[in-house]
Structures are given as C-alpha cells and as structure tokens.
C-alpha positions in Angstrom: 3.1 -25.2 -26.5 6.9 -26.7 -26.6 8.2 -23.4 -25.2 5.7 -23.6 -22.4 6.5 -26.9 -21.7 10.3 -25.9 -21.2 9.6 -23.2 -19.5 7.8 -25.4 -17.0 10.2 -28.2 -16.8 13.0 -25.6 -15.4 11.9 -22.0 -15.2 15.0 -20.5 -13.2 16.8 -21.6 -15.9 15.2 -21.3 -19.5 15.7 -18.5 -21.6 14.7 -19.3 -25.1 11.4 -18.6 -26.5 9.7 -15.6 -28.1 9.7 -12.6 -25.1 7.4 -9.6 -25.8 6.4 -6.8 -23.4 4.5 -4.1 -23.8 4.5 -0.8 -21.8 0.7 0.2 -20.5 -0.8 3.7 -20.3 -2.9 4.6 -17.3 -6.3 3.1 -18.4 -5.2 0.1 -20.3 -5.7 -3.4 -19.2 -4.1 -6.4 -20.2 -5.4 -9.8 -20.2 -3.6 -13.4 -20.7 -5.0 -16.5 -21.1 -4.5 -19.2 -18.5 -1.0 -20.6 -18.5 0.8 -17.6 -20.0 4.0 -17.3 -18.5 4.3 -13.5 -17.4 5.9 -11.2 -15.4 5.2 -7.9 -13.8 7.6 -4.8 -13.8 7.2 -1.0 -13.3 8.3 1.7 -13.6 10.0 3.1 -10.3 9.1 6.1 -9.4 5.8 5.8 -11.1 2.4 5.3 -8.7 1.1 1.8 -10.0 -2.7 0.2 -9.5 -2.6 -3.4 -10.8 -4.8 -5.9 -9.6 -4.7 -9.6 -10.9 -7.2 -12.5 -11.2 -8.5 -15.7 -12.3 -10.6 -15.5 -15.2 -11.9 -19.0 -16.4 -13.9 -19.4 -19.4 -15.8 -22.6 -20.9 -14.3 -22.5 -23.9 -11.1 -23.2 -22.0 -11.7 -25.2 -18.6 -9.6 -28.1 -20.7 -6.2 -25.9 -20.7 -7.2 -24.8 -17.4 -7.1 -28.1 -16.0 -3.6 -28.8 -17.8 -2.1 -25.7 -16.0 -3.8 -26.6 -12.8 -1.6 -30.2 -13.0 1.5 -28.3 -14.6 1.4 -26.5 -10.9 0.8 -28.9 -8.8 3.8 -31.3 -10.0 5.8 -27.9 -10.4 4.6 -25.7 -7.7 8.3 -23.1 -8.6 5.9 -22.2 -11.8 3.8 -19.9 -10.3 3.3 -17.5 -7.4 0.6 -19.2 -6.0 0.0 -21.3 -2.6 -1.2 -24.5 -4.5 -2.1 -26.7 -1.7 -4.4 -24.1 -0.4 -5.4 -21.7 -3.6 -5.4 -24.7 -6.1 -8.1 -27.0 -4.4 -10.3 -24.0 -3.3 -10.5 -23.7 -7.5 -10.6 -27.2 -8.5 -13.9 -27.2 -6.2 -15.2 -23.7 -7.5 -14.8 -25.0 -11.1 -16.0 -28.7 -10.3 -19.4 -27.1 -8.8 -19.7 -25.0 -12.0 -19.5 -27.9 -14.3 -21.9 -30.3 -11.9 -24.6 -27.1 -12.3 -23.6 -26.6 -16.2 
C-alpha cells in the first residue's frame, strides 16, 4: 500500500519498491488485481497476442473505487482516457450494485 501510494503521487519519478517480472510462454495468461502498477514489454522480434481488460469482482469494488479516485486526481497514472473511460465504468458498476 505505501509503495503504491508513492508510486501514485509521482510515477515518472519513483523507483523504489519491490519490481518483479516474469517472462510468459505462449498459452499463459497473467492476471493483476485492480491497481497493480504494471508494465508491458516484449520480446522484439517475437509475434505477440495480448489483450487487456477490466475485471471487477465484489469481493473488491471497495479497492476499485480507491483506484478509480487515485486516477481521476492523477490521470499520469494510467493509460486510460478518464473523463470518457472512467464514468462509462463508474455507471456500469453503480447499475450492478443498484441490481445486487
């Protein structure tokens, strides 16, 4: 939690933490929990098929929510459009809760 949080106060420039990677093999998937701070490389020269989603799960709408802010008052954390792609979701998951 404290090396997310400085990782989202100044991503260009932190570079403490614990960093892992792991290499896949054709047929392995990977999966990270919302928030995870992660980055995509490969291997040039090498045909790649990645796709990449949101997967939200009950059990976690409440850290959801905390990245969803994290974003919005730090939109350099992530790759995505957060005035567009962040309320579309906000409104996806608020209809799933109303129905719940």
């Amino acid at each position: 939690q404290q090396q997310q949080q400085a990782w989202t106060s100044d991503p260009h420039i932190y570079t403490e933490g614990e960093w892992r990677y792991i290499v896949l093999s054709p047929g392995q998937t990977v999966l990270f929990p919302s928030g995870n701070v992660h980055f995509v490389f490969r291997a040039q020269g090498e045909q790649t098929f990645a796709l990449g989603d949101h997967i939200l799960q009950w059990s976690s709408i409440d850290q959801w929510l905390e990245v969803v802010v994290s974003q919005v008052k730090n939109p350099e954390i992530t790759n995505l459009d957060i005035e567009l792609d962040v309320s579309k979701y906000v409104e996806i998951v608020k209809g799933f809760v109303e129905n719940r």
